[in-house]
mmCIF file of the N, C-alpha and C atoms, coordinates in Angstrom:
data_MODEL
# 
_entry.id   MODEL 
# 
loop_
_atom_site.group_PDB 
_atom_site.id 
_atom_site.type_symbol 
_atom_site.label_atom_id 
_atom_site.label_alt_id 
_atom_site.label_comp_id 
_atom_site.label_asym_id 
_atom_site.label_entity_id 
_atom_site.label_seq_id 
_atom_site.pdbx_PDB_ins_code 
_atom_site.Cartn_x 
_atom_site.Cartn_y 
_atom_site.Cartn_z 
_atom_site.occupancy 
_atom_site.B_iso_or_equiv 
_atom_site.pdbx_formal_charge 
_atom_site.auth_seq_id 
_atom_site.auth_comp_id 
_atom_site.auth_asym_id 
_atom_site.auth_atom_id 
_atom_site.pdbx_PDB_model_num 
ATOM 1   N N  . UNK A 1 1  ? -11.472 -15.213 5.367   1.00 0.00 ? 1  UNK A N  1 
ATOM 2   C CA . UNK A 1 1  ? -11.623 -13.821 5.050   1.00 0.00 ? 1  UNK A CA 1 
ATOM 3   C C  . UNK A 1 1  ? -13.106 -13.544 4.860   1.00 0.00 ? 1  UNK A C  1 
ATOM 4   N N  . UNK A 1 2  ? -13.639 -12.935 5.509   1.00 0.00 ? 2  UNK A N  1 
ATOM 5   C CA . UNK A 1 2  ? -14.915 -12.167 5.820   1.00 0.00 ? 2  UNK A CA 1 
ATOM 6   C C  . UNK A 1 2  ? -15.524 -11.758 3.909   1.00 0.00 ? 2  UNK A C  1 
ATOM 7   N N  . UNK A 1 3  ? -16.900 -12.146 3.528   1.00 0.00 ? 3  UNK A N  1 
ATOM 8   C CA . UNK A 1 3  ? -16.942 -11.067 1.999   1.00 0.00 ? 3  UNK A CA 1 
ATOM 9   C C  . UNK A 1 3  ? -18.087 -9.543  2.360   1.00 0.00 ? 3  UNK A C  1 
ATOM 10  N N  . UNK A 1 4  ? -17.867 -9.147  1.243   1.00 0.00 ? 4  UNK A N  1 
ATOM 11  C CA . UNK A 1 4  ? -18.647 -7.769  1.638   1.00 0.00 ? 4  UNK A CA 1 
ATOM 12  C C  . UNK A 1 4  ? -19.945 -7.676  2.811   1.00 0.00 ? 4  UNK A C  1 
ATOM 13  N N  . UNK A 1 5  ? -20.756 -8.723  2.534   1.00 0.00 ? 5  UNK A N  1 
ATOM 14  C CA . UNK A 1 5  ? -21.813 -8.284  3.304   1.00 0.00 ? 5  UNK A CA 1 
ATOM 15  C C  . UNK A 1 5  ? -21.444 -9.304  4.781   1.00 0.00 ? 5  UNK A C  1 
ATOM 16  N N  . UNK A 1 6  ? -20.543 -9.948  4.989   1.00 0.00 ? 6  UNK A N  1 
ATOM 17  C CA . UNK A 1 6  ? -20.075 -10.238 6.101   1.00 0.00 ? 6  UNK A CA 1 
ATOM 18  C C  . UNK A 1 6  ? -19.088 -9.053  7.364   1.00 0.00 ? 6  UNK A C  1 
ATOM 19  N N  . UNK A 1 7  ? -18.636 -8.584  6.149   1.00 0.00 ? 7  UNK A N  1 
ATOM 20  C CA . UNK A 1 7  ? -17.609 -7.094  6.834   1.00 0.00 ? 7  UNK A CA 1 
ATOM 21  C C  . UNK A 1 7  ? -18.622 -6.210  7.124   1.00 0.00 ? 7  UNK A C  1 
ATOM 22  N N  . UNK A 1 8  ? -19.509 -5.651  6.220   1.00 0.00 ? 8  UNK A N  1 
ATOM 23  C CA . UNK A 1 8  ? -20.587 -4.654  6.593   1.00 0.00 ? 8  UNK A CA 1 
ATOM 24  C C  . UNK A 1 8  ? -21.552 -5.291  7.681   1.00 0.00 ? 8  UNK A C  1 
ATOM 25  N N  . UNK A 1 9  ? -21.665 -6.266  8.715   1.00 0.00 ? 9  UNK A N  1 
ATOM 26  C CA . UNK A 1 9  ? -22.390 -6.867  9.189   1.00 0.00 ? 9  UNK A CA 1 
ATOM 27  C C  . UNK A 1 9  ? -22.019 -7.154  10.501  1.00 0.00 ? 9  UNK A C  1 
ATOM 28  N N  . UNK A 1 10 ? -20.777 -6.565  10.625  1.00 0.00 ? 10 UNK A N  1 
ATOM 29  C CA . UNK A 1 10 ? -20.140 -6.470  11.911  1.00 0.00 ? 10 UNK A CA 1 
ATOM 30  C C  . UNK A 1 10 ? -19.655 -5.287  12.426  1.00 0.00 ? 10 UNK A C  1 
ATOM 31  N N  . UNK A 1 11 ? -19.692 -4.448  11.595  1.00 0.00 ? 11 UNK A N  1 
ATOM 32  C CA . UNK A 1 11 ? -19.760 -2.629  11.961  1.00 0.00 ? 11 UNK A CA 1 
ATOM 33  C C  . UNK A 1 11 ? -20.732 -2.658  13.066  1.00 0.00 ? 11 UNK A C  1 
ATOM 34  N N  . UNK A 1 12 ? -20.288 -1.780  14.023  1.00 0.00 ? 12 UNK A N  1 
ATOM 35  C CA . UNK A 1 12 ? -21.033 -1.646  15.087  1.00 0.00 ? 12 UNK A CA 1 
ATOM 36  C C  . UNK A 1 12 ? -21.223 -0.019  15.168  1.00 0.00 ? 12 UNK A C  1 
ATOM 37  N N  . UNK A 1 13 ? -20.334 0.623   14.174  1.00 0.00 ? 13 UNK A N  1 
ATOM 38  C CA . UNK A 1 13 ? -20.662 2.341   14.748  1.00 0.00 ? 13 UNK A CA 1 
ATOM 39  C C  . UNK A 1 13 ? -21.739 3.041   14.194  1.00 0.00 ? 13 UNK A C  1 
ATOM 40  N N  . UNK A 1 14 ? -21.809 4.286   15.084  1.00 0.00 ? 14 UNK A N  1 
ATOM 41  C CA . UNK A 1 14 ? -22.862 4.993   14.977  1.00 0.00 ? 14 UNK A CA 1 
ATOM 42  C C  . UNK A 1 14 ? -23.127 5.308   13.465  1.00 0.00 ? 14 UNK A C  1 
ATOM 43  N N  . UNK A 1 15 ? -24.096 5.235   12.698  1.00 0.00 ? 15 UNK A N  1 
ATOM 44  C CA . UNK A 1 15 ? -23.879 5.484   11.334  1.00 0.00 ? 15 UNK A CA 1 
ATOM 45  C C  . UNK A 1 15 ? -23.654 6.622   10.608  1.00 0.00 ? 15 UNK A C  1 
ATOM 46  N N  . UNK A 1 16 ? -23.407 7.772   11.664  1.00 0.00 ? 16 UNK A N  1 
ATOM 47  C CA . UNK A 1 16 ? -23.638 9.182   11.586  1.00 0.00 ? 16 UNK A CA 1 
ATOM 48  C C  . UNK A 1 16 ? -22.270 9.500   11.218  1.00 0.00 ? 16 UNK A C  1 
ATOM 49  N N  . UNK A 1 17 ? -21.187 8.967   11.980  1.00 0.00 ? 17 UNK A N  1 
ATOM 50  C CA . UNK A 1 17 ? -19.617 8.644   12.196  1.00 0.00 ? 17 UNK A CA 1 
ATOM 51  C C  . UNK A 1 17 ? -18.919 8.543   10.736  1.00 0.00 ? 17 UNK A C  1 
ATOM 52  N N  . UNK A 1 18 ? -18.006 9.375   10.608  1.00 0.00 ? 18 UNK A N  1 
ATOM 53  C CA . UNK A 1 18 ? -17.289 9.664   9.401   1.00 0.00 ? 18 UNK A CA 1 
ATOM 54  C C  . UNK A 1 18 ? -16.096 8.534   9.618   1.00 0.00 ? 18 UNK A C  1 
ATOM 55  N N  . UNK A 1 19 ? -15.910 7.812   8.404   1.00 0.00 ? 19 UNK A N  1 
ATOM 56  C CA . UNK A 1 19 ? -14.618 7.240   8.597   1.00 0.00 ? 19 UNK A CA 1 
ATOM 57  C C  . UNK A 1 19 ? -13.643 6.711   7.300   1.00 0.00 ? 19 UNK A C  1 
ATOM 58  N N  . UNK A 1 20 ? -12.845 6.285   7.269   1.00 0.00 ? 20 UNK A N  1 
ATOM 59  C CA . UNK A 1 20 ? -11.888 5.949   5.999   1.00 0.00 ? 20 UNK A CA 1 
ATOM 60  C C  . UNK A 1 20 ? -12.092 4.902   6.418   1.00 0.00 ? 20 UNK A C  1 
ATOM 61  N N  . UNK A 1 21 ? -12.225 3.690   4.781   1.00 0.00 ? 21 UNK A N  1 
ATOM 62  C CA . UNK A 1 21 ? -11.813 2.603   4.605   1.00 0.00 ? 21 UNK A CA 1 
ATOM 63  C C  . UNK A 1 21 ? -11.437 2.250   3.270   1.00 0.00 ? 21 UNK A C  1 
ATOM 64  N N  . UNK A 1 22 ? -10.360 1.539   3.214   1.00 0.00 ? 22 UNK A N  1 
ATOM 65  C CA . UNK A 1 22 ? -9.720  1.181   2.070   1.00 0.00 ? 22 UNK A CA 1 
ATOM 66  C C  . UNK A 1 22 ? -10.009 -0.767  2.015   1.00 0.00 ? 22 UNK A C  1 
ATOM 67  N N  . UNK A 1 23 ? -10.376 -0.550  0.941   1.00 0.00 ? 23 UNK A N  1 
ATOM 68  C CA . UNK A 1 23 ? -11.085 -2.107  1.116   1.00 0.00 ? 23 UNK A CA 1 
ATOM 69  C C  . UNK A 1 23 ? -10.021 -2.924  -0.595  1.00 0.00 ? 23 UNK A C  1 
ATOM 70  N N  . UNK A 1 24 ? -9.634  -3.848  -0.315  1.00 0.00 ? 24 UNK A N  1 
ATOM 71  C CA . UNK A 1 24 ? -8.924  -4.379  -1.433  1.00 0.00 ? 24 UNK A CA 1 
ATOM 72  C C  . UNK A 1 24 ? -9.493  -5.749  -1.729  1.00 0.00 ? 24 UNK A C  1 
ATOM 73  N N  . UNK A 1 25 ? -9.532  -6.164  -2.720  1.00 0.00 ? 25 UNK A N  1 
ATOM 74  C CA . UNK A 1 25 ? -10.377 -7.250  -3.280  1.00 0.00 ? 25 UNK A CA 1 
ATOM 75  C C  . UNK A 1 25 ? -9.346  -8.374  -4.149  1.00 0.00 ? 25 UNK A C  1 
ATOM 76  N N  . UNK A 1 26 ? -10.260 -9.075  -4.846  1.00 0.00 ? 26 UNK A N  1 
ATOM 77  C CA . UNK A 1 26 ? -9.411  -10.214 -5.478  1.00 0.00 ? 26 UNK A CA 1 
ATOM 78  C C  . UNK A 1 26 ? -9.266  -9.426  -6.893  1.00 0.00 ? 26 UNK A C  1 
ATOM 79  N N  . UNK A 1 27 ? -10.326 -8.287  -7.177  1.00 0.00 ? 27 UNK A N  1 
ATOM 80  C CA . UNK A 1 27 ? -9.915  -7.907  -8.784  1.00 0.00 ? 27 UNK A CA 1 
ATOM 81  C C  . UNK A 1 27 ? -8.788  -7.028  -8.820  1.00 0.00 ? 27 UNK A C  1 
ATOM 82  N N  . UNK A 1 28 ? -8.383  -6.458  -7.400  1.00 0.00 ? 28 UNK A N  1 
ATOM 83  C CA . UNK A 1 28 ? -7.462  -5.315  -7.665  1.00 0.00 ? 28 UNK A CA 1 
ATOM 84  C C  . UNK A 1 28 ? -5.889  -6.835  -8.072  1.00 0.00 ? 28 UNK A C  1 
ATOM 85  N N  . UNK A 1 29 ? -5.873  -7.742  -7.425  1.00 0.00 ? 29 UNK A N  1 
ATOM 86  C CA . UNK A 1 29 ? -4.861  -8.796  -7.451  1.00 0.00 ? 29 UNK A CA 1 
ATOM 87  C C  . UNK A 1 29 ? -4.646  -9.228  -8.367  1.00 0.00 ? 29 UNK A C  1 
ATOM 88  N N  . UNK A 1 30 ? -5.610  -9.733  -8.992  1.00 0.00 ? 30 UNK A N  1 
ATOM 89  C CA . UNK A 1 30 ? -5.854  -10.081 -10.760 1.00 0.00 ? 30 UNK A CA 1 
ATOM 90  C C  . UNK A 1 30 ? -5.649  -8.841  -11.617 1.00 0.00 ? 30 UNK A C  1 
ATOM 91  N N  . UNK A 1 31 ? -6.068  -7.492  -11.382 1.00 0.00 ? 31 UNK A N  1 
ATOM 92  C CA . UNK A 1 31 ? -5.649  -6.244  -12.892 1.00 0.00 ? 31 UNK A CA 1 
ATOM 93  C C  . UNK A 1 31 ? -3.994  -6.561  -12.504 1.00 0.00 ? 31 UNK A C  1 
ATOM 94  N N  . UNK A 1 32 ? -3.707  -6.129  -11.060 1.00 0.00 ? 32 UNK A N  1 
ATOM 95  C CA . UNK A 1 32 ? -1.834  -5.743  -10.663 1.00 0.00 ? 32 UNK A CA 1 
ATOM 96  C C  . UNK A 1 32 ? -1.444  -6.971  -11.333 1.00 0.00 ? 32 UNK A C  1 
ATOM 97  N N  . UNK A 1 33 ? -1.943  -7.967  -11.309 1.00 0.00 ? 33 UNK A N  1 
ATOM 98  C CA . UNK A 1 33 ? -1.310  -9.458  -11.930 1.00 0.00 ? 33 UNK A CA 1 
ATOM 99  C C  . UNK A 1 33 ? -0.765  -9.103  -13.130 1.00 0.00 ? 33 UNK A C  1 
ATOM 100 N N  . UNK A 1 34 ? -2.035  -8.667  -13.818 1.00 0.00 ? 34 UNK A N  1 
ATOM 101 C CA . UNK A 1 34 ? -1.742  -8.723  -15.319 1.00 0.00 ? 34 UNK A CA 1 
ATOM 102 C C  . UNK A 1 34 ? -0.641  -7.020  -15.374 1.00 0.00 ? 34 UNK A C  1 
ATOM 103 N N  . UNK A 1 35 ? -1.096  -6.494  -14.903 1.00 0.00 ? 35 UNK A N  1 
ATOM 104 C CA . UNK A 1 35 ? -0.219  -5.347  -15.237 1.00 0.00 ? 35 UNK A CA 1 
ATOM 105 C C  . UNK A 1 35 ? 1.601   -5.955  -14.948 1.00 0.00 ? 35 UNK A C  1 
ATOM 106 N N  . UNK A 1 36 ? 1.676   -6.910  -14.573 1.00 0.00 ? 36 UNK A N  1 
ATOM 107 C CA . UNK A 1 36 ? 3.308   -7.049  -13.895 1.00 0.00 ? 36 UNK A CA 1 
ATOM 108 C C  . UNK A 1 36 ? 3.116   -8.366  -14.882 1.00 0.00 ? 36 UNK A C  1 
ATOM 109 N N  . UNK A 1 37 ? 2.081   -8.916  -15.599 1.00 0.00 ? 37 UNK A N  1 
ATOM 110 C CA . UNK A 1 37 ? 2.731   -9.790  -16.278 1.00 0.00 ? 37 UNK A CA 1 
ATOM 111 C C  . UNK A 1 37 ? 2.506   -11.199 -15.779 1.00 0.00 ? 37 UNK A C  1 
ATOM 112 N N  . UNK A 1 38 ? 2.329   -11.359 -14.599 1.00 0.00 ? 38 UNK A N  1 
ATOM 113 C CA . UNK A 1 38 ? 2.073   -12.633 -13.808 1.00 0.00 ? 38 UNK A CA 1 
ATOM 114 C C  . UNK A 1 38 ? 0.467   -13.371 -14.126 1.00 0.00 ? 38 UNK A C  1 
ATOM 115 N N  . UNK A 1 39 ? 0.838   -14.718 -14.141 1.00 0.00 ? 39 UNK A N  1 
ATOM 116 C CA . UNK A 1 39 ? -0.595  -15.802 -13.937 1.00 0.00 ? 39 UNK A CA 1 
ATOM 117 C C  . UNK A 1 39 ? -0.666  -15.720 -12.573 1.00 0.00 ? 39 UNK A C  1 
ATOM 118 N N  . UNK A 1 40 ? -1.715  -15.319 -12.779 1.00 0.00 ? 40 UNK A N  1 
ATOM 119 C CA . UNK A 1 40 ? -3.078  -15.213 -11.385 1.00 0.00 ? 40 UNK A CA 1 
ATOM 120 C C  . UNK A 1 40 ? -4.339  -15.830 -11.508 1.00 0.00 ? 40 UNK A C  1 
ATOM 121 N N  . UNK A 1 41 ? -4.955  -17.277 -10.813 1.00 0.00 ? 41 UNK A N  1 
ATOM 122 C CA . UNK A 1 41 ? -6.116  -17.214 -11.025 1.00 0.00 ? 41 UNK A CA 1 
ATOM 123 C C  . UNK A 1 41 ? -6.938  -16.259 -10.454 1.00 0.00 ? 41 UNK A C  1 
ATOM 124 N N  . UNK A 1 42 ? -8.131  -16.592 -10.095 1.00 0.00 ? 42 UNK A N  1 
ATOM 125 C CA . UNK A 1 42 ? -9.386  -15.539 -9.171  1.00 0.00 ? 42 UNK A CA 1 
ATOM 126 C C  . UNK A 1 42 ? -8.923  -16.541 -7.643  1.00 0.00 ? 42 UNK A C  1 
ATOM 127 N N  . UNK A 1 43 ? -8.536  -18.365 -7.948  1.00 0.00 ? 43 UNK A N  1 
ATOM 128 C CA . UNK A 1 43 ? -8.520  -18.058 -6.697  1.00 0.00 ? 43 UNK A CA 1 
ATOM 129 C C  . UNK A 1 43 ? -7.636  -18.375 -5.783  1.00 0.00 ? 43 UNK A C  1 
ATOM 130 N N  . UNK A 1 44 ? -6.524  -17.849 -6.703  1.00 0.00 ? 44 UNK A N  1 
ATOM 131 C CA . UNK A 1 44 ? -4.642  -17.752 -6.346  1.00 0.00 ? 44 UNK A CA 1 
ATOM 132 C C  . UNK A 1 44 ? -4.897  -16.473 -5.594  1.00 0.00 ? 44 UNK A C  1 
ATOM 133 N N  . UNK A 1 45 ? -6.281  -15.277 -6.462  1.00 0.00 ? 45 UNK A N  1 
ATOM 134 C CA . UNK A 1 45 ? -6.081  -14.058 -5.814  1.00 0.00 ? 45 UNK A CA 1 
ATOM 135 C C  . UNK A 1 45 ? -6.334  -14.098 -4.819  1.00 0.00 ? 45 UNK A C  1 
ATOM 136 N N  . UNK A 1 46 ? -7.650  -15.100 -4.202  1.00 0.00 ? 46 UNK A N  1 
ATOM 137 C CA . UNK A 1 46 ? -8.077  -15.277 -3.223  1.00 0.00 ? 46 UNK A CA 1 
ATOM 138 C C  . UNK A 1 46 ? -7.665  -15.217 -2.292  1.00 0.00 ? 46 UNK A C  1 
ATOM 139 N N  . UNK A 1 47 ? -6.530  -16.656 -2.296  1.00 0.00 ? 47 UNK A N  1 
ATOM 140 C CA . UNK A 1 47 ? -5.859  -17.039 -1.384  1.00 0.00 ? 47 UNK A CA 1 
ATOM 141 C C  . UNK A 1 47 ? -4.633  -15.899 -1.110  1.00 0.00 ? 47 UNK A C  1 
ATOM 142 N N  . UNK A 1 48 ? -4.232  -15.121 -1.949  1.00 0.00 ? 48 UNK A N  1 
ATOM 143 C CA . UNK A 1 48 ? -3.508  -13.469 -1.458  1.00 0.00 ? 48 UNK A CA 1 
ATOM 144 C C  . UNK A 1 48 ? -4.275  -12.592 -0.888  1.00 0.00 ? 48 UNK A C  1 
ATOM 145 N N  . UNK A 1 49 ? -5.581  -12.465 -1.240  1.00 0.00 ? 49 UNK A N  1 
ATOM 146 C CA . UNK A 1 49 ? -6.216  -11.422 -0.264  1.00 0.00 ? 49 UNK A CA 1 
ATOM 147 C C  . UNK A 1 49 ? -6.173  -11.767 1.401   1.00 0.00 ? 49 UNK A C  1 
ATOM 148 N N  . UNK A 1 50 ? -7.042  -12.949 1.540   1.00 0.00 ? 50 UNK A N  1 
ATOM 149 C CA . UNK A 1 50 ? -6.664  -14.052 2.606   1.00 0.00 ? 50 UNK A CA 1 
ATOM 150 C C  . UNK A 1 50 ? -5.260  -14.157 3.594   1.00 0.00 ? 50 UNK A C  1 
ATOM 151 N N  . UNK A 1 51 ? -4.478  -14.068 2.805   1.00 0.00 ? 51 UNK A N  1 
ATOM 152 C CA . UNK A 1 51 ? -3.305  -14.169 3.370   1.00 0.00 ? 51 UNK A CA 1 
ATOM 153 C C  . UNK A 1 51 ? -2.997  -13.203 4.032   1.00 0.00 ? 51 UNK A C  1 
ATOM 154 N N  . UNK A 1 52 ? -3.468  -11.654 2.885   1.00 0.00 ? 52 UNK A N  1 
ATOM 155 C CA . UNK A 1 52 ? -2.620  -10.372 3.271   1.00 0.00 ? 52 UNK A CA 1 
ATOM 156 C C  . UNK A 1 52 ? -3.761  -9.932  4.521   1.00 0.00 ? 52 UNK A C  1 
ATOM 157 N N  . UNK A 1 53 ? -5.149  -10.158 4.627   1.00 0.00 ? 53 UNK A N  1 
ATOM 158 C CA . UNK A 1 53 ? -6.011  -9.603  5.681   1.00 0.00 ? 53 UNK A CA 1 
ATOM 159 C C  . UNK A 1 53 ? -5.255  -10.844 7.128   1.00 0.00 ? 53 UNK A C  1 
ATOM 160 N N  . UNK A 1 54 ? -4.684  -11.802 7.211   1.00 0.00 ? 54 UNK A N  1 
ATOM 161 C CA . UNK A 1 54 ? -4.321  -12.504 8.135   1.00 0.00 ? 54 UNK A CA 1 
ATOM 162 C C  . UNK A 1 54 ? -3.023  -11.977 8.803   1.00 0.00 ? 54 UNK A C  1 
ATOM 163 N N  . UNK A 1 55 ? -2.143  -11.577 7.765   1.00 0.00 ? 55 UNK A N  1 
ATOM 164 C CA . UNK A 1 55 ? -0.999  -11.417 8.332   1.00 0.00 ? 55 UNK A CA 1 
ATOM 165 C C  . UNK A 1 55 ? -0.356  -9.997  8.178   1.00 0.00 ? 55 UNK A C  1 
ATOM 166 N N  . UNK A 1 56 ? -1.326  -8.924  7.750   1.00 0.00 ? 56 UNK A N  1 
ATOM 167 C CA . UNK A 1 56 ? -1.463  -7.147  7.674   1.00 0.00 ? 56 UNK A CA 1 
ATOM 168 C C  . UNK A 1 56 ? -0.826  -6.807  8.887   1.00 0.00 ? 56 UNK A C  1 
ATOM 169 N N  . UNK A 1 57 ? -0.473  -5.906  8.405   1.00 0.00 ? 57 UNK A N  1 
ATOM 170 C CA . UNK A 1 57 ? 0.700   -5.148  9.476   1.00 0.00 ? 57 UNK A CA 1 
ATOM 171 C C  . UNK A 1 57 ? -0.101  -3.793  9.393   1.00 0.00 ? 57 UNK A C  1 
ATOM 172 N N  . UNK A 1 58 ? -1.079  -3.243  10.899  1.00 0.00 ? 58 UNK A N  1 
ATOM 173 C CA . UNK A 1 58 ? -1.898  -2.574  11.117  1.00 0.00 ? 58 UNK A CA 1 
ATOM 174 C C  . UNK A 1 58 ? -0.747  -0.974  10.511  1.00 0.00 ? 58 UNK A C  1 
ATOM 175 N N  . UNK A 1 59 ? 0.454   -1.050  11.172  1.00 0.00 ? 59 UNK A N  1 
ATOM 176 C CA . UNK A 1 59 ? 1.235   0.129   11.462  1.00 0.00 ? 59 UNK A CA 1 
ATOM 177 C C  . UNK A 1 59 ? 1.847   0.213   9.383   1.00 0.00 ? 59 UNK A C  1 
ATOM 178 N N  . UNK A 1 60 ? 1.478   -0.618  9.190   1.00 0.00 ? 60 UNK A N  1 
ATOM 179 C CA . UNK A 1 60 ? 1.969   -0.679  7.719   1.00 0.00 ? 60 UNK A CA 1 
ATOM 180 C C  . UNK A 1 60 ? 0.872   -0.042  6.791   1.00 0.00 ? 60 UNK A C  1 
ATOM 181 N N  . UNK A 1 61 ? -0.666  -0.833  7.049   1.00 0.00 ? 61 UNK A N  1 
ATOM 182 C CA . UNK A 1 61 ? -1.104  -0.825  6.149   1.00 0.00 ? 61 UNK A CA 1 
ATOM 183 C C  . UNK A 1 61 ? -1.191  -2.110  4.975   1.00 0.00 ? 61 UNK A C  1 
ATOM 184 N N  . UNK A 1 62 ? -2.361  -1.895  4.135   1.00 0.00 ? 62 UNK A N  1 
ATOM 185 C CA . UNK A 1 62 ? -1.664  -2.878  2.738   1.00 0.00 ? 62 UNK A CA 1 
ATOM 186 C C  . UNK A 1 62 ? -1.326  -1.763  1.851   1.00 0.00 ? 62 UNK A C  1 
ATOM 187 N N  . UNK A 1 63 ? -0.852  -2.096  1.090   1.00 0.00 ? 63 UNK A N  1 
ATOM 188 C CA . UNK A 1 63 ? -0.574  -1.242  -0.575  1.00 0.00 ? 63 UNK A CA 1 
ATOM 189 C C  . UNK A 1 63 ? -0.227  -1.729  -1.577  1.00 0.00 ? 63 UNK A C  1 
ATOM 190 N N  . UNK A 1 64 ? -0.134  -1.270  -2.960  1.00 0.00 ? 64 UNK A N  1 
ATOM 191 C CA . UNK A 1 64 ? 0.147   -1.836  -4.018  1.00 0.00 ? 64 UNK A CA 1 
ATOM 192 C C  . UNK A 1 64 ? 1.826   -2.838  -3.333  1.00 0.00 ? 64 UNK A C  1 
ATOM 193 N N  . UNK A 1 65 ? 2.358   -1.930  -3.248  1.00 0.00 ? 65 UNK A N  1 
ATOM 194 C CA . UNK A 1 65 ? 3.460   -2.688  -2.658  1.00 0.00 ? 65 UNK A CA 1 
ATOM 195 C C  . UNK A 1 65 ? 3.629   -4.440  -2.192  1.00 0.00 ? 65 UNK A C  1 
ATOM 196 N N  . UNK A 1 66 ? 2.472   -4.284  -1.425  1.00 0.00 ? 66 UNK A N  1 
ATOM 197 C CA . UNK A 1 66 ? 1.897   -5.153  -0.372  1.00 0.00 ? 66 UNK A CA 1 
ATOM 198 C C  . UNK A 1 66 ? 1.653   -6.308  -1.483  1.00 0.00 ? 66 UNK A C  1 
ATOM 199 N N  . UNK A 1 67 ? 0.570   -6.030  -2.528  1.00 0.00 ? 67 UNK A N  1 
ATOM 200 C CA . UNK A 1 67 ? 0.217   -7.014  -2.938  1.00 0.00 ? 67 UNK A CA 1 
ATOM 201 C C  . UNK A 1 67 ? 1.575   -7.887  -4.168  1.00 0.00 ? 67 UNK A C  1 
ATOM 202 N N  . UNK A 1 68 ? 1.776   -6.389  -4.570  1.00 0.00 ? 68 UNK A N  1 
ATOM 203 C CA . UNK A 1 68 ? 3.257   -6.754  -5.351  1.00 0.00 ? 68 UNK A CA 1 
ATOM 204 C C  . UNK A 1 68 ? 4.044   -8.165  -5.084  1.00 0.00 ? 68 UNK A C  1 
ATOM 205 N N  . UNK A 1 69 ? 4.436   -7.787  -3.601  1.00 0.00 ? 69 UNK A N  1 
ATOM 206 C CA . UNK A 1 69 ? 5.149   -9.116  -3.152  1.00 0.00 ? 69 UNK A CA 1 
ATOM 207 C C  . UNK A 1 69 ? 4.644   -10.258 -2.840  1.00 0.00 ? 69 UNK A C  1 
ATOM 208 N N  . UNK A 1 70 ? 3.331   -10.158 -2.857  1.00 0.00 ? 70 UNK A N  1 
ATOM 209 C CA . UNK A 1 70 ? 2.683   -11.906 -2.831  1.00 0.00 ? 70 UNK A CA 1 
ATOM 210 C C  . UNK A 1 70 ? 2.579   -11.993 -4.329  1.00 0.00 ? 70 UNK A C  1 
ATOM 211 N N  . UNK A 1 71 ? 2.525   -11.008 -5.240  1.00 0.00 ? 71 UNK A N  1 
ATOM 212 C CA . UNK A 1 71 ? 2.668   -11.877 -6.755  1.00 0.00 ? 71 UNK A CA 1 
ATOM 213 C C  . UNK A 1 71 ? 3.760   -12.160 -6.816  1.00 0.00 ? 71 UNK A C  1 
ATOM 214 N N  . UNK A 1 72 ? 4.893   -11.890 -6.606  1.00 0.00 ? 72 UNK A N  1 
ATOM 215 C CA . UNK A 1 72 ? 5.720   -12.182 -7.195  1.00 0.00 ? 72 UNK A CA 1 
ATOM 216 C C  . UNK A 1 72 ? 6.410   -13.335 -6.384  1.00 0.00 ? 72 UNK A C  1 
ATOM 217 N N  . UNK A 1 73 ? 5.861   -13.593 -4.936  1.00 0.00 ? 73 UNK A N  1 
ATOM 218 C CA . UNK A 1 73 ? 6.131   -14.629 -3.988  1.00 0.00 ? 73 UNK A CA 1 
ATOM 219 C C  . UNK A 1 73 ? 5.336   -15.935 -4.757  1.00 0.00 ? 73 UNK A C  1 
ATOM 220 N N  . UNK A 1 74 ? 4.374   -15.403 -5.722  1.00 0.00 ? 74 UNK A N  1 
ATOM 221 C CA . UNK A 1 74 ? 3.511   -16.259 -6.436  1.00 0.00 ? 74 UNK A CA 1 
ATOM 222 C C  . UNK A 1 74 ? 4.276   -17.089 -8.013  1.00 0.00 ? 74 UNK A C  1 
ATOM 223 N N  . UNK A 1 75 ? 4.525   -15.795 -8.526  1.00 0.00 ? 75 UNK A N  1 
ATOM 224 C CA . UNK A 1 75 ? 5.430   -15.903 -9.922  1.00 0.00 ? 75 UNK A CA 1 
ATOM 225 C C  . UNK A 1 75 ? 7.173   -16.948 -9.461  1.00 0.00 ? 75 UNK A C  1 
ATOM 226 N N  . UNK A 1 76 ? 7.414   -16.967 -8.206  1.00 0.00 ? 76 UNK A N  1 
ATOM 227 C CA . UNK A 1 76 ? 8.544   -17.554 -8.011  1.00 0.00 ? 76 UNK A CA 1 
ATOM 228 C C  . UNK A 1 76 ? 8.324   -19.351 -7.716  1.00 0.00 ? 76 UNK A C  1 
ATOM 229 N N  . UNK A 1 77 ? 6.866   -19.274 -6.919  1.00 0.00 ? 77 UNK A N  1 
ATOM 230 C CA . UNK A 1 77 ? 6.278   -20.530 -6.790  1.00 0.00 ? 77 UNK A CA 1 
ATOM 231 C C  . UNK A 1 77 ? 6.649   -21.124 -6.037  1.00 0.00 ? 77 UNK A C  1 
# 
């Protein structure tokens, strides 16, 4: 998984160009952790961010949802 200044470093568009990006990290994995209650390390989150940028479903999206089920794919062990 690519980190910030690796992702910003492969943009190729015009910089003028308006665009959406939703960018999800290891802290959003770790707060949702704790909010649901689950042990999460930083790099249990890791390996969920990792996972979810490998195997993202373009037509899906990620979402809270998204990450939901790798914690709890996590919490089951």
């Amino acid at each position: 998984m690519p980190t910030v200044e690796e992702a910003t470093g492969r943009l190729n568009w015009n910089s003028k160009q308006h665009v959406a990006v939703a960018i999800w990290c290891e802290d959003d994995v770790l707060g949702r952790a704790k909010e649901l209650g689950i042990k999460c390390s930083r790099a249990q989150a890791r390996e969920i961010i990792d996972s979810i940028d490998h195997k993202q479903d373009c037509l899906m999206g990620i979402t809270w949802d998204t990450i939901d089920c790798y914690l709890h794919e996590l919490k089951r062990g």
